[in-house]
N, C-alpha and C positions, 0 to 999 in steps of 0.2 A: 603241275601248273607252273608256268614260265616266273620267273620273278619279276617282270612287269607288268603281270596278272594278279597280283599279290599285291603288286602296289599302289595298282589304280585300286584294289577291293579297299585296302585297308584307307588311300586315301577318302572314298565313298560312303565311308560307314564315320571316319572320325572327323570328317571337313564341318557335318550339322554341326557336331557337338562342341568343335574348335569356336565354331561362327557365333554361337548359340553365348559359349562362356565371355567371349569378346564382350558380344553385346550386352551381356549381365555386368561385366567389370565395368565397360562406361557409364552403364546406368547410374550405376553403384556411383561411381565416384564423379557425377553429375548430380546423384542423390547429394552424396556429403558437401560438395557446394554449395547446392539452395538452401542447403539446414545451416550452413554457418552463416550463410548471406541473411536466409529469415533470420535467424537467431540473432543476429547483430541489428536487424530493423525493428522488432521486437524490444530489445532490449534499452536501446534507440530510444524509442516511443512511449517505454516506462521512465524512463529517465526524462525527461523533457517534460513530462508531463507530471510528477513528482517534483521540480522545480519552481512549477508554477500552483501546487494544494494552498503556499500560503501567501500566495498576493490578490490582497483585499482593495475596496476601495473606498475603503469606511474605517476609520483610526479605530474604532470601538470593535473592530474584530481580530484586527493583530493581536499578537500573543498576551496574554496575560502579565501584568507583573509578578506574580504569584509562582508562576508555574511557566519556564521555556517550552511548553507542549501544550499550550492550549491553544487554539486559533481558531478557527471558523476557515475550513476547506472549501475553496476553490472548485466545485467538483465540476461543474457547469467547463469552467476554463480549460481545468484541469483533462476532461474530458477530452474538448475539442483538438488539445494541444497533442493526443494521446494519437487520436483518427489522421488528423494531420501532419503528424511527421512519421507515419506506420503508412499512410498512401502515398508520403514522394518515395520511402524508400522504395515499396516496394513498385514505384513507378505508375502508378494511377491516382494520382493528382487532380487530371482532368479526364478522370474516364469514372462516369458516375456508375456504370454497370459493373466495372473491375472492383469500385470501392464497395459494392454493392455486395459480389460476389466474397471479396475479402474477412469484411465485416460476418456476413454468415459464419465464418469459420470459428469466431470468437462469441462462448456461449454465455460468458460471462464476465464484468470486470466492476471491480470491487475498491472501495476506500474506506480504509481506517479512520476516522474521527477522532477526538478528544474524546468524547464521550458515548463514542456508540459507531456504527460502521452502512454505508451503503452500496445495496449490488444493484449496477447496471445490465438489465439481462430482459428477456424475451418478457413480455406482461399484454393481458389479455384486456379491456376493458370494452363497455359499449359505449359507444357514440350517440349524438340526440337524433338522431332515427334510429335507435333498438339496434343497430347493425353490430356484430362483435368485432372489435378488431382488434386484430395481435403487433405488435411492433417493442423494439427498444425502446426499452428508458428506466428511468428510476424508482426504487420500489422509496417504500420511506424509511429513513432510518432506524434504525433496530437500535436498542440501548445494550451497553454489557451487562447482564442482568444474572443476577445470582441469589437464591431464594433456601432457606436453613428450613432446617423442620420445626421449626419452633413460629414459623409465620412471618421471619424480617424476612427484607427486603435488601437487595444493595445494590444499586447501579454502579457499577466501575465506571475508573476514567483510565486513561493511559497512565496516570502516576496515582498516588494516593489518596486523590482527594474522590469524593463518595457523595451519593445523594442514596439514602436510607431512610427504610421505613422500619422505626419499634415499636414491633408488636405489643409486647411490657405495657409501655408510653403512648402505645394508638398517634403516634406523632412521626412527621418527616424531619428529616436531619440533615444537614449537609457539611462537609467541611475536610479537612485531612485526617485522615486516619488518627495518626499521632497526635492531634488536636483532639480528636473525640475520646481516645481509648479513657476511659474510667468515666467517661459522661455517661456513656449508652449499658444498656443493658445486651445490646448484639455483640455474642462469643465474638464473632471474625474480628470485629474490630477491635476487641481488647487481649484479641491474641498477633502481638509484633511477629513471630516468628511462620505461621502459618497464611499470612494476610497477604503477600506477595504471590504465593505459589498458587495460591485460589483463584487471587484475580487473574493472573496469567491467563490456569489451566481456563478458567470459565472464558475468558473472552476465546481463546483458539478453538477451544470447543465446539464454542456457537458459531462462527465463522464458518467453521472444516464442516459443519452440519448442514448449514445455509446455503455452502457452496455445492456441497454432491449433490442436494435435492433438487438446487436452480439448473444445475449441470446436467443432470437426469433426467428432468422437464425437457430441457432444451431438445431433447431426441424428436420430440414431435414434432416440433416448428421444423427439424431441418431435414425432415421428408420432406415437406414442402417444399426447400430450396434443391432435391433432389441429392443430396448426401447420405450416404448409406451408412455412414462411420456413428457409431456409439458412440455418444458423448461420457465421458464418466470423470469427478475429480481423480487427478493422479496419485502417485504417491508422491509424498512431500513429506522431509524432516521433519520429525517436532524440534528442534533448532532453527529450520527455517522459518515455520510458525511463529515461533520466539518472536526471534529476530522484527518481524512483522510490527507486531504490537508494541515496538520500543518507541516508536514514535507516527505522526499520525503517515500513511503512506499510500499508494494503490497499486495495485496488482490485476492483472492480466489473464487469460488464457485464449490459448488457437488447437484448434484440434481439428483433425479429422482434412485437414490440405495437403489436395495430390502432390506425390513428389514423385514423378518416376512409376514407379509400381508399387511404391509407399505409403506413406501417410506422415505427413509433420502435424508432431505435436510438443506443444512447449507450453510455458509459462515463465513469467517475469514478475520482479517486485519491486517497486520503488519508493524510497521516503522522501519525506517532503518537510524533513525539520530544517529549521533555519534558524542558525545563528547569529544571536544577536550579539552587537558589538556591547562593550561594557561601559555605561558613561561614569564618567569619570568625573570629581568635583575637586575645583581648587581652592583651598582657602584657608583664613589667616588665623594663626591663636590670638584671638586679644589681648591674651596676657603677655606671649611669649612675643610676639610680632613673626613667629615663625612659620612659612609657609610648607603647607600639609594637604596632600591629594587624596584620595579615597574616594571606593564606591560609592554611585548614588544609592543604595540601601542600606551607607550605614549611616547613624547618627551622633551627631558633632554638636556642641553648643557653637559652631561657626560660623559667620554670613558669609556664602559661596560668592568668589571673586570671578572664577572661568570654569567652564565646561570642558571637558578635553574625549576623544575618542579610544584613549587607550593611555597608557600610564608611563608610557615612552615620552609622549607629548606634553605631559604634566612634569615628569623630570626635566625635561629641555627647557622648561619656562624657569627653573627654578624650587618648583615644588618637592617635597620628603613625602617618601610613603608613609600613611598611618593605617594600619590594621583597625578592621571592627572588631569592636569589643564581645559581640553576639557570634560571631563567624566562628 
């Protein structure tokens, strides 16, 4: 056989497979684009939407004095704020079929509270004609709830403080840990060194339970939307768990969006703590005539002369630091 016979053969046999692998490498690396493009609009729309958990429009729901973690979440805002900058990224804005289509993809999306946690996900209810009907929205908060063998009761919060029922006492209780321990008859609460690690583990617990089951639900509704992809929670660090519950937050997932000959799946997490500034009080010794700054929580036998936003600004005026005596 001639050698240009040989090399039309051999071009003939390896030209598919040359064309075949091209086309697999673009995919490919048309895949790893939209997963970093999604993943950044994603991430995006956890963010943005964790920013706005704690703006209220009612003084009596911002944060507690007591506690920088208590608030009354936003989730309604929080929500919208989440759909809306997840549909300009990924460019359907004004395409209610794309937001439509999008949406289907995410089976579930979840907020940490103060005192208990809600997932937004697939719910079925009837309407006033008996009709069933399925769609998004809100289930009702679930409390962090942790139950002994002995018949107490104890709803966690994000920090210490607890609403309990003693059994013992047939009475409900509430208050910080450290404040109750020797009042109550319930072990957890008069055990300091164990009392952290329960509440943690219990709130991630219930959460990572609530999630696969709403997550695993969701497979039916999205036949309906004609997607073949199993929904299931992922795997996720218990670190990133943690992490979660340090302050109130919301969290995300998308699964089962063609990419290519793929599937993008992700999730994100966002907090939504806020920082508050520290007020600051100016004011005079009577006895001494010397002027003395200090936080609003400590106490002074002094009548406050100025307010200040930070302790820079109370130096400038003239005023000395004084330390709380409780601190």
């Amino acid at each position: 056989m001639k050698i240009t016979n040989l090399a039309i053969l051999f071009v003939c046999i390896f030209l598919p497979f040359m064309l075949v692998l091209d086309m697999r490498t673009r995919d490919q690396e048309t895949v790893l684009q939209l997963e970093v493009q999604y993943s950044a609009a994603l991430r995006t729309a956890i963010q943005d939407a964790g920013k706005v958990l704690n703006m209220n429009e009612l003084q009596e729901y911002e944060a507690a004095y007591e506690s920088d973690k208590f608030f009354k979440v936003n989730k309604e805002l929080a929500l919208d704020t989440f759909f809306r900058t997840l549909y300009l990224n990924f460019g359907v804005e004004n395409d209610p079929i794309g937001q439509g289509t999008l949406a289907s993809y995410i089976p579930v999306i979840g907020i940490t509270d103060y005192d208990g946690y809600y997932l937004y996900t697939m719910t079925e209810y009837t309407d006033t004609t008996g009709q069933t009907i399925a769609r998004p929205m809100w289930r009702p908060k679930k409390p962090y709830a942790y139950s002994d063998s002995r018949g107490n009761t104890i709803n966690f919060t994000l920090d210490s403080y607890v609403y309990a029922y003693d059994a013992d006492q047939r009475e409900w209780i509430q208050g910080y840990r450290e404040d109750l321990a020797g009042e109550t008859s319930i072990p957890l609460l008069n055990d300091t060194a164990n009392f952290d690690t329960v509440r943690r583990s219990t709130i991630v617990r219930s959460m990572q339970e609530d999630f696969a089951y709403f997550i695993n639900a969701y497979n039916e509704y999205a036949t309906r939307y004609g997607i073949s992809y199993t929904f299931k929670l992922p795997e996720i660090s218990q670190e990133e768990w943690t992490n979660t519950i340090s302050d109130i937050g919301i969290m995300a997932f998308i699964q089962g969006m063609p990419v290519g000959h793929q599937t993008y799946n992700n999730y994100a997490f966002g907090g939504g703590r806020l920082v508050k500034k520290t007020n600051i009080i100016g004011a005079i010794d009577p006895q001494t005539g010397i002027k003395y700054y200090y936080k609003a929580r400590c106490s002074f036998p002094y009548d406050p002369e100025e307010n200040f936003d930070n302790a820079k600004d109370a130096a400038a005026a003239g005023y000395f630091p004084k330390e709380c005596v409780n601190e």
